[in-house]
N, C-alpha and C positions, 0 to 999 in steps of 0.2 A: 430327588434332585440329581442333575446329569454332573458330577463330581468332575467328567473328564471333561466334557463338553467347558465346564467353568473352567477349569486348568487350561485348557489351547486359549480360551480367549484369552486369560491374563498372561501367560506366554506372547503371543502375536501383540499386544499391547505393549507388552515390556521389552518388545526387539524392536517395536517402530519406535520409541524413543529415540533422541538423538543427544548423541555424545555432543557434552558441554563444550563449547572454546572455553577457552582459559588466556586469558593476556594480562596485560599490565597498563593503567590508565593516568591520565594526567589531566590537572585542571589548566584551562589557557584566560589568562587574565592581561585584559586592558587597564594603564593608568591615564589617565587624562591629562592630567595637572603633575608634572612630578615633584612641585611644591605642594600641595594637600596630601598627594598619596594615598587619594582616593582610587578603589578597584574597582575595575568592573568584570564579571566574569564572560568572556564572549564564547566560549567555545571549549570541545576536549579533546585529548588526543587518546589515541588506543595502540598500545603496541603491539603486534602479533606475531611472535618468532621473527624480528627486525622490520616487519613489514609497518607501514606508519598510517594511518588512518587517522583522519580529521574529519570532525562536523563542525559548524560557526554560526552564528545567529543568523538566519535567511531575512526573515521580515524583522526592519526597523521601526515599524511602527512604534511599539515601545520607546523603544530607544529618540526618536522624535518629537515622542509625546515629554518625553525627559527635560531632554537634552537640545533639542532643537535641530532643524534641518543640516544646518551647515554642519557642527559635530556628529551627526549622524553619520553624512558622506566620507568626512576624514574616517572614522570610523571604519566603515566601510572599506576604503581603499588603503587603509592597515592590513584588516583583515585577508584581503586579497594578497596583497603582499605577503604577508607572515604565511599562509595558505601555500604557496608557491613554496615556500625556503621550507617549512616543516615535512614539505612531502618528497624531498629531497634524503629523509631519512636523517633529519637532523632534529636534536630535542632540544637541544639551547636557543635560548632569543639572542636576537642581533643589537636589541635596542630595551632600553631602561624601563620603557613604556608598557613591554610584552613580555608577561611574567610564565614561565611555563612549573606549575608546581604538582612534582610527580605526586600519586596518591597510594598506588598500589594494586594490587591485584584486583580484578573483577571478572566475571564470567558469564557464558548466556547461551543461547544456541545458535546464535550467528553475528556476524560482526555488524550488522546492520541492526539488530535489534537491540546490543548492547548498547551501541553510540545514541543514538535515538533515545532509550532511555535516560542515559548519563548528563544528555544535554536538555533533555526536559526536567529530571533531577536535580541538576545541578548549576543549570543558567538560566533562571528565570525571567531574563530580558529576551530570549528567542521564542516566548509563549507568543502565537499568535495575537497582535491587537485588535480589539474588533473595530471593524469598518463599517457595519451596520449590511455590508450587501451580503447578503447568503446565495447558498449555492454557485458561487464565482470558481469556476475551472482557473487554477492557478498553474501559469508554464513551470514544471519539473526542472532546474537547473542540472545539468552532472556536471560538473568541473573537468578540465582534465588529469588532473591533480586525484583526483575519488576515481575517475576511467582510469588510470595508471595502479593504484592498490588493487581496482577490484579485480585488473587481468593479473595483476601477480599474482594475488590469491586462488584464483580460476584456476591458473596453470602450475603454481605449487601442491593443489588440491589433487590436480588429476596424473602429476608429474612425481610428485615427491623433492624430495633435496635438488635434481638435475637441473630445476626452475634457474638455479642462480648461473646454471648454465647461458640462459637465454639471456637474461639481465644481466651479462657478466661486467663487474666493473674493472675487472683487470686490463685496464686499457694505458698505453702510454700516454699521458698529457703530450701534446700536441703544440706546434708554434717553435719560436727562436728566443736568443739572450736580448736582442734587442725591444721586444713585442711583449719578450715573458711568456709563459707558458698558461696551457688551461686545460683539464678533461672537455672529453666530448660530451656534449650535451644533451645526448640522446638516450632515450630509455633501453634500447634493445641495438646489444652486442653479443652475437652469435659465436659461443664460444670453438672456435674450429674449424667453422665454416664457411668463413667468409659474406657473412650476411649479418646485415645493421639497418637500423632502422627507429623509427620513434611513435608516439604514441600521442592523440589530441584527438578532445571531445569538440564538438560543435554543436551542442544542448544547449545554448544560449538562447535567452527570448530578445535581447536583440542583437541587430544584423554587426555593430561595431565593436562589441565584444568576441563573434566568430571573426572580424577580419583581422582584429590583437590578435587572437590566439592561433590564425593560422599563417598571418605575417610571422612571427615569433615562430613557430612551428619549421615553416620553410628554412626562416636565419638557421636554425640549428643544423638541420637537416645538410643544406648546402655547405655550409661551413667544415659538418664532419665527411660530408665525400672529398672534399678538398685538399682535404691533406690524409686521406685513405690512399693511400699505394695502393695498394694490391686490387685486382679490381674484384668489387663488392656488389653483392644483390642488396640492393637497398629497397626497403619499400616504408611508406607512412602509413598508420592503421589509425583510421576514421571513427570517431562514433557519431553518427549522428540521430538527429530526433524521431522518436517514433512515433504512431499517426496521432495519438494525441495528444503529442506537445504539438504535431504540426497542424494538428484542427485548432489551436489556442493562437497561432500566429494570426495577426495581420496579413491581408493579399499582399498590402506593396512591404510588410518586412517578409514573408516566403522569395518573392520576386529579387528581392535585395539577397537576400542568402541566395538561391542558384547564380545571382551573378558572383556573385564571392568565389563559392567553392567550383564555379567553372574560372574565373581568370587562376584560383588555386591550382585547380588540375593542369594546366596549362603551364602554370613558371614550374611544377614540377616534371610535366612531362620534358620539358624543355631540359630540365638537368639531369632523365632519362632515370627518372623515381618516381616508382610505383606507387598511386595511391587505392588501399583497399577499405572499401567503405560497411559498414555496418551498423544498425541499431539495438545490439545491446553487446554489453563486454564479454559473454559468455560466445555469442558467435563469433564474435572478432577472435578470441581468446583461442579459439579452434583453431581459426585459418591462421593465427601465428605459431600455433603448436604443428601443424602442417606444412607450413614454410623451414622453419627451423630443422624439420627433418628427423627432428629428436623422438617422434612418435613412432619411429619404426626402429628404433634402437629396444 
């Protein structure tokens, strides 16, 4: 027997391995009724060196079959809600209803495969219900909430510590005594350089959910040129769907999204901000490590 020949393979075996993550996780619980004090577990959180990762029950089937349509949707549009405020880097709830209970360590080889698990695990209302139709292409949602963790992790991975450069929040809250003050709103403050900007998915399957999130997109956007002094390379970084979420669309909702995201292009070109479009976070995640300028430091 070739002794050396076995030793390289289990050597080259043993270096493609990949170094574990390692973070800290949380259970996210729904109460319905806050006279019962009945739980429902909808969702988890993952912490990763401050970074905040969320998954939530996708399909209500279940939860329908439960509970019934109407609670299903409140349901639902908590979720959304809580979804938003948690990826803001915040672990407390805002409300009586939305419990977040820390659990502890857990680990895996990547932060997609842990959450996945955790919430097949440990919330057993987001198991798919069956509907009887197999083989059904189901539209990929990304949130832009999951677009915003996955570029910070892209660019902490390939950056190191300098990332919080890019995401800087050292920003002076903004406004007067009369109005009150508020941070800016935006995911990307370029520490140093004079460049700001923010970050939104349009992975949506339908068209009134991309026009929320790129109305809201714009408010912000505009809002923090506004009171920027200095003058600023602003740009918005896009993610949009790729060919098979957009073989899953409807003609007239494809038709309804280009008119979207061209009146979009347009109130932004107007406020003379750049928007840079992409379908996946890992390309976008470059051309913001490019703009930034941090890549030739």
């Amino acid at each position: 027997m070739n002794f050396k020949k076995f030793e390289n393979r289990f050597l080259k075996e043993s270096s493609q391995q990949k170094e574990l993550i390692q973070a800290n996780w949380s259970h996210i619980r729904f109460k319905p009724d806050l006279i019962t004090m009945e739980e429902l577990a909808i969702g988890v959180l993952v912490n990763l060196d401050g970074i905040v990762f969320t998954k939530f029950i996708e399909d209500f089937g279940r939860i329908e079959c439960a509970f019934g349509v109407e609670n299903a949707s409140y349901i639902k549009s908590c979720i959304e809600l809580f979804d938003d405020f948690l990826n803001q880097n915040y672990e407390t709830s805002f409300s009586n209803q939305l419990t977040i209970d820390k659990r502890g360590f857990v680990q895996g080889e990547s932060i997609d495969s842990i959450i996945e698990d955790l919430l097949y695990r440990t919330v057993p209302l987001s198991h798919p219900h069956s509907s009887g139709v197999k083989g059904r292409k189901i539209f990929r949602t990304v949130k832009t909430s999951k677009f915003h963790t996955d570029v910070k992790l892209y660019i902490k991975e390939k950056l190191g510590e300098i990332y919080t450069d890019i995401f800087s929040d050292n920003v002076e809250p903004v406004g007067d005594e009369d109005i009150g003050y508020r941070e800016l709103p935006i995911a990307l403050n370029v520490k140093g350089k004079n460049k700001a900007g923010d970050l939104i998915s349009s992975v949506y399957a339908t068209p009134e959910k991309i026009e929320i999130n790129c109305l809201k997109a714009l408010n912000n956007i505009t809002f923090t040129k506004k009171f920027t002094k200095e003058k600023t390379d602003f740009k918005l970084f896009m993610l949009s769907p790729d060919i098979e979420n957009l073989e899953i669309m409807s003609r007239a909702d494809k038709d309804k999204r280009i008119e979207i995201i061209k009146d979009f292009r347009w109130s932004l070109g107007y406020e003379k901000i750049d928007l840079v479009e992409g379908n996946s976070a890992e390309n976008l995640s470059e051309k913001i490590i490019e703009w930034s300028e941090f890549d030739r430091v």
